[in-house]
C-alpha positions as CSV (number, residue, x, y, z in Angstrom):
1,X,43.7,-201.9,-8.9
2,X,44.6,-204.5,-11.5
3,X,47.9,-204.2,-13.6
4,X,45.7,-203.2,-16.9
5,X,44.0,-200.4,-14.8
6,X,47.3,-198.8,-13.1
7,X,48.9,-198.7,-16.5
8,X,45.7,-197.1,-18.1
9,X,45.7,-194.2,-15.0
10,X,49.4,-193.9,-15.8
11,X,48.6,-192.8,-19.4
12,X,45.8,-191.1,-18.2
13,X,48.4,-189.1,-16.2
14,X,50.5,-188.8,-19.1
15,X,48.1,-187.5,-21.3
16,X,46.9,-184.4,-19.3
17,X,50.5,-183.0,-18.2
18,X,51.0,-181.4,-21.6
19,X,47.3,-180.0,-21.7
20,X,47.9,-178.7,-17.9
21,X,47.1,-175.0,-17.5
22,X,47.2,-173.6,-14.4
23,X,44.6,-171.7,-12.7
24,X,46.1,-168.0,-13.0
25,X,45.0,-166.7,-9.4
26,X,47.6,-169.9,-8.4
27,X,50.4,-169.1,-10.0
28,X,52.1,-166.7,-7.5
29,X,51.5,-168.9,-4.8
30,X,52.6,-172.1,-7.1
31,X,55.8,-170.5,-7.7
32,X,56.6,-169.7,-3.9
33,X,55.8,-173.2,-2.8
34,X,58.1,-174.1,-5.5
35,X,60.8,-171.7,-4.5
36,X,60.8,-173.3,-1.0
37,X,61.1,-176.8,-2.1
38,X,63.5,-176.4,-4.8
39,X,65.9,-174.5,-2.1
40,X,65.3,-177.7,0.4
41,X,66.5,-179.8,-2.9
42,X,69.7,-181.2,-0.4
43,X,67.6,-182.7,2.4
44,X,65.3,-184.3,0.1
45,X,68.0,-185.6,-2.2
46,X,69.5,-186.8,1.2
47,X,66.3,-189.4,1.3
48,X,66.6,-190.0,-2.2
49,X,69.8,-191.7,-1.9
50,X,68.5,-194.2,1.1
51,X,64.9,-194.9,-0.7
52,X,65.3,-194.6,-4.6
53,X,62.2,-192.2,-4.6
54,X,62.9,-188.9,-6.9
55,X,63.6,-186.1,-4.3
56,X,61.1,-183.9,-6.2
57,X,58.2,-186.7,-5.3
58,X,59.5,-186.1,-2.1
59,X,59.5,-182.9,-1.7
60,X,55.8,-182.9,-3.0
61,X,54.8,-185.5,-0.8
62,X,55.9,-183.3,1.8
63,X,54.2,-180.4,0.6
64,X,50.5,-181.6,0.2
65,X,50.9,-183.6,3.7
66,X,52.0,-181.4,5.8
67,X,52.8,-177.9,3.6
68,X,56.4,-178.5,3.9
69,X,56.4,-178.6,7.9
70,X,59.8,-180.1,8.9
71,X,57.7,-181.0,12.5
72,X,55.8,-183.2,10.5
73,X,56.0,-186.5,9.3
74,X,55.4,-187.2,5.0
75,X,53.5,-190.3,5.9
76,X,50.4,-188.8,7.0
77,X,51.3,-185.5,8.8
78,X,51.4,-186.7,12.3
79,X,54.5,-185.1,14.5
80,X,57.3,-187.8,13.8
81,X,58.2,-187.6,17.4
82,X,55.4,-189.4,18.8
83,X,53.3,-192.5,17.3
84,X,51.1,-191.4,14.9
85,X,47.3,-191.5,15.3
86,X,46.4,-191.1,11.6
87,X,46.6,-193.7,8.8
88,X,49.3,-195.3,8.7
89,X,48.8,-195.5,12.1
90,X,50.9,-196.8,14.9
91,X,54.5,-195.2,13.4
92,X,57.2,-193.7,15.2
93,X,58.3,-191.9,17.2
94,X,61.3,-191.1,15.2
95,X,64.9,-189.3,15.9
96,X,64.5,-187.2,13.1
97,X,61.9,-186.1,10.3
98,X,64.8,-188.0,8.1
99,X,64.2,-190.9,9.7
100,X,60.3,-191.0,9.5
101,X,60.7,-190.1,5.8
102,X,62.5,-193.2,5.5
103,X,60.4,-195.0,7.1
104,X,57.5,-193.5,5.2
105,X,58.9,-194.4,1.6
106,X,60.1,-197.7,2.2
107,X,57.7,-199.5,5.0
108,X,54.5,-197.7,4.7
109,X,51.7,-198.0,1.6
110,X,50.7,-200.6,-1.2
111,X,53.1,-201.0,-3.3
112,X,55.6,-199.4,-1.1
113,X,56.6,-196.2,-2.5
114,X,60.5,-197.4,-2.8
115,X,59.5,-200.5,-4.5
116,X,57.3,-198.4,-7.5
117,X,59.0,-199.3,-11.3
118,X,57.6,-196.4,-13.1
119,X,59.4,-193.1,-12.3
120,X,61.2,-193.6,-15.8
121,X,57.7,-191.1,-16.2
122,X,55.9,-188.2,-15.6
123,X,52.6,-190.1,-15.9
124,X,54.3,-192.8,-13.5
125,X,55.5,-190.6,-11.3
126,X,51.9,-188.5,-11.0
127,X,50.5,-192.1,-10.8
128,X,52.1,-193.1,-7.9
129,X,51.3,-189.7,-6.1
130,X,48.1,-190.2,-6.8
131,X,48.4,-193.6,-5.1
132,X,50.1,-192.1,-1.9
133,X,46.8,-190.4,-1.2
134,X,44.6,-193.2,-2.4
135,X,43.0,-194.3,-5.4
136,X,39.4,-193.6,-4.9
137,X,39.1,-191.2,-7.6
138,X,40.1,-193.3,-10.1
139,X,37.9,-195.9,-8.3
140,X,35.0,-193.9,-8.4
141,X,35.5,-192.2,-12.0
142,X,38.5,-193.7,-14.0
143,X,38.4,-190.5,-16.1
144,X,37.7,-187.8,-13.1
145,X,41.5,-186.3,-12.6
146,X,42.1,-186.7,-9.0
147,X,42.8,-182.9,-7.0
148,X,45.7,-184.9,-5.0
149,X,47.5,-184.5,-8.4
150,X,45.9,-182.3,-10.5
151,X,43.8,-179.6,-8.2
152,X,44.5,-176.0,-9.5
153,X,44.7,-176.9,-13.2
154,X,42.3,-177.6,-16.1
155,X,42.1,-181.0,-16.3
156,X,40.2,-180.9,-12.5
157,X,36.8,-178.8,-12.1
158,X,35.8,-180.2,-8.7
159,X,35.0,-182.9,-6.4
160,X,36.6,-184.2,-3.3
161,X,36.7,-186.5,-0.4
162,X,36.0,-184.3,2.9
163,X,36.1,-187.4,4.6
164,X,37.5,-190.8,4.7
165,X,34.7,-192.6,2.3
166,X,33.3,-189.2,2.2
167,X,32.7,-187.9,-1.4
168,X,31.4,-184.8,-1.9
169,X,31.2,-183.7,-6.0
170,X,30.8,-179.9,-5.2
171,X,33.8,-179.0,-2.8
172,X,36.8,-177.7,-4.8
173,X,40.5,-178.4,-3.7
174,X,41.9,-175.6,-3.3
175,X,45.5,-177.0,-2.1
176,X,48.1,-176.5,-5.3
177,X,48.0,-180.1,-6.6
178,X,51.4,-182.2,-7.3
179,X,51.5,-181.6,-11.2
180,X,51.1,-178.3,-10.8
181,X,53.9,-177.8,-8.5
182,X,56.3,-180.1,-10.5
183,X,55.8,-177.7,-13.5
184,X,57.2,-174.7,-11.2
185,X,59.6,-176.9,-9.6
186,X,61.2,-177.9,-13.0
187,X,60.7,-174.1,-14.7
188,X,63.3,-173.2,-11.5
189,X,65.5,-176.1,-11.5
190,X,66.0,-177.3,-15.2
191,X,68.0,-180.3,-14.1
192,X,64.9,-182.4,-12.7
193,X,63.8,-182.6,-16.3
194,X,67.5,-183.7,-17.6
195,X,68.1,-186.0,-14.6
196,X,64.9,-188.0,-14.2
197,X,63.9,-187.8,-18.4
198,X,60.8,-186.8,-17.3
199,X,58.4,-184.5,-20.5
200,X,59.1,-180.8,-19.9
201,X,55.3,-179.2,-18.7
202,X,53.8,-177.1,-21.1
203,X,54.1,-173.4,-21.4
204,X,51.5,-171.7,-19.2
205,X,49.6,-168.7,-20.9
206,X,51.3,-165.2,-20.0
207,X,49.2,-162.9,-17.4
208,X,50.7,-160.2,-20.1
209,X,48.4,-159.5,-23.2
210,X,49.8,-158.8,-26.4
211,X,49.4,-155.2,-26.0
212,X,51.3,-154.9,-22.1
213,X,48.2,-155.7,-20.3
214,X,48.2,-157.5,-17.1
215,X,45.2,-160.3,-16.7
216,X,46.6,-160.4,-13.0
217,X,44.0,-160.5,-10.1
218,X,43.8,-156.5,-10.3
219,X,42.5,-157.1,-13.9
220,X,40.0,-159.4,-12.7
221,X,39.0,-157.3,-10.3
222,X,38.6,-154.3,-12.8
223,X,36.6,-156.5,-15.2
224,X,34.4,-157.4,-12.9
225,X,33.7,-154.0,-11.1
226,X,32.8,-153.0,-15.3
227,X,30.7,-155.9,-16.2
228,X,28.3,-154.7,-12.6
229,X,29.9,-156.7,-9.7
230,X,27.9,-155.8,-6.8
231,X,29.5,-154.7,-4.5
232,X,32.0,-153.0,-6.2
233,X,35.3,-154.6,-5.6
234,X,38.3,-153.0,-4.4
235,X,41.0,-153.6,-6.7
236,X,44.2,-154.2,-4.9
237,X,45.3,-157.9,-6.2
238,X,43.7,-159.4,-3.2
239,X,42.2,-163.1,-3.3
240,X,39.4,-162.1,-0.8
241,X,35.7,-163.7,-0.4
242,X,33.9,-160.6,-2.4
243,X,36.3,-161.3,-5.1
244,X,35.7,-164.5,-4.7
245,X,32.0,-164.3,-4.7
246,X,31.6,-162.1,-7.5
247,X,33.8,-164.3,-9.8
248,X,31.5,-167.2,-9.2
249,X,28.4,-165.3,-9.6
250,X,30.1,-164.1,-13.2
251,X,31.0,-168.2,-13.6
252,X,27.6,-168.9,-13.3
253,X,25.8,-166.3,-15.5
254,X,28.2,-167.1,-18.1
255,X,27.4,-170.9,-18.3
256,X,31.2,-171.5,-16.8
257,X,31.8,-174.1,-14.0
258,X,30.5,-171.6,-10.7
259,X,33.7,-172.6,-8.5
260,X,35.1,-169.1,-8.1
261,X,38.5,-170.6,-10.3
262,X,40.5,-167.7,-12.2
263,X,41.4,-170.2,-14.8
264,X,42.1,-170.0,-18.5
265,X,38.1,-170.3,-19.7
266,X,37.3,-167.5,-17.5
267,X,39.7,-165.1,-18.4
268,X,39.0,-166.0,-22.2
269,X,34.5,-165.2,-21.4
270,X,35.5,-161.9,-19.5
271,X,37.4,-161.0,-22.3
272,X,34.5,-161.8,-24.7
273,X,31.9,-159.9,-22.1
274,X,34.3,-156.7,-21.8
275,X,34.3,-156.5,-25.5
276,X,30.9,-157.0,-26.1
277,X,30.0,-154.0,-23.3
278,X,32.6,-152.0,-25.0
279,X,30.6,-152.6,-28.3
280,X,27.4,-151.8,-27.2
């Protein structure tokens, strides 16, 4: 990618972080992935002084690689005690996770990642995440956000490489993306904000209405059940396929984007559908 086009996907980058909502049916899980990585804030700031990468990159680095798996090496996921078979290929075997981390951030990947100029940030920061898992999104749509970063939010609807070379338009991501994992890292640890000068993430609609009610899952699951779901849906907070499946079949009788997302349009048409029923 050529210097003009890296520092247009950085402000690209830039310019969706303060619109970022995140899907609400995330948000619990978001904030435990967060929880784990904030509390591993040591070890990763243990890398951070031998590479010059922000531990938080590093801790979400480790997370969408390998879901935090201290077995695992950040480079591609491969065990760091044995050579890896996955690109990059040929590394290790390392003494330690440490070690391969190292390795990872300051040997591995064009530009290396210890080497990148624009943590300074947050649109340089998501830019070079993006970059760790490749820039074929912005290669194959400079405008389409790509799920690596932003998967779980509004800016991204769908769209995904299954495969390497592999695109397939109408497979959702449904791993928490990097941006949406900073935004709950930096809500529990206020000092990433102060210490790297990156913008603070926007304020995420509450699950709690004006009037005390809860637009949790169990709501969804209510709403649905009233507005004809069929089956009927058990409503006990669960994420499950019928759940699932009737959310999408709402989605797409609505004219909403049929990915089975609990996202910030969805709750706003259920709202409008529930009140139009009540009406009638």
């Amino acid at each position: 990618m050529s210097p003009i086009a890296l520092l247009d996907l950085i402000q690209a980058n830039s310019g969706r972080w303060p619109q970022m909502v995140i899907d609400f049916d995330a948000i619990a899980v978001m904030n435990q992935a967060a929880a784990r990585l904030v509390a591993a804030k040591a070890r990763y700031q243990s890398i951070f002084s031998q590479t010059n990468v922000p531990w938080p990159a590093i801790a979400l680095i480790h997370e969408r690689e390998c879901s935090q798996n201290w077995n695992l090496s950040i480079a591609q996921g491969d065990p760091w005690n044995a050579v890896s078979v996955h690109v990059p290929i040929g590394r290790g075997p390392f003494a330690s996770w440490e070690e391969a981390a190292i390795d990872a951030l300051t040997q591995c990947g064009t530009p290396i990642m210890s080497q990148w100029t624009h943590w300074d940030t947050v649109g340089g920061l998501l830019t070079r995440l993006e970059m760790y898992n490749g820039l074929g999104y912005a290669g194959l749509n400079p405008s389409a956000p790509s799920p690596y970063v932003w998967s779980r939010t509004s800016p991204y609807v769908s769209g995904k490489y299954v495969a390497d070379h592999d695109y397939d338009p109408n497979v959702v991501d449904s791993q928490e993306g990097c941006a949406p994992l900073l935004a709950a890292m930096m809500a529990l640890d206020p000092t990433i904000q102060t210490d790297f000068g990156w913008d603070a993430p926007p304020a995420q609609p509450s699950l709690t209405g004006p009037d005390g009610t809860q637009y949790d899952t169990r709501w969804l699951q209510t709403a649905l059940n009233l507005l004809k779901a069929n089956p009927q849906l058990n409503v006990d907070g669960g994420w499950g396929n019928l759940t699932k499946a009737a959310l999408t079949t709402y989605q797409s009788g609505a004219g909403l984007p049929a990915y089975g997302r609990y996202n910030a349009p969805t709750l706003a048409s259920l709202q409008s559908a529930l009140a139009a029923t009540s009406q009638a």
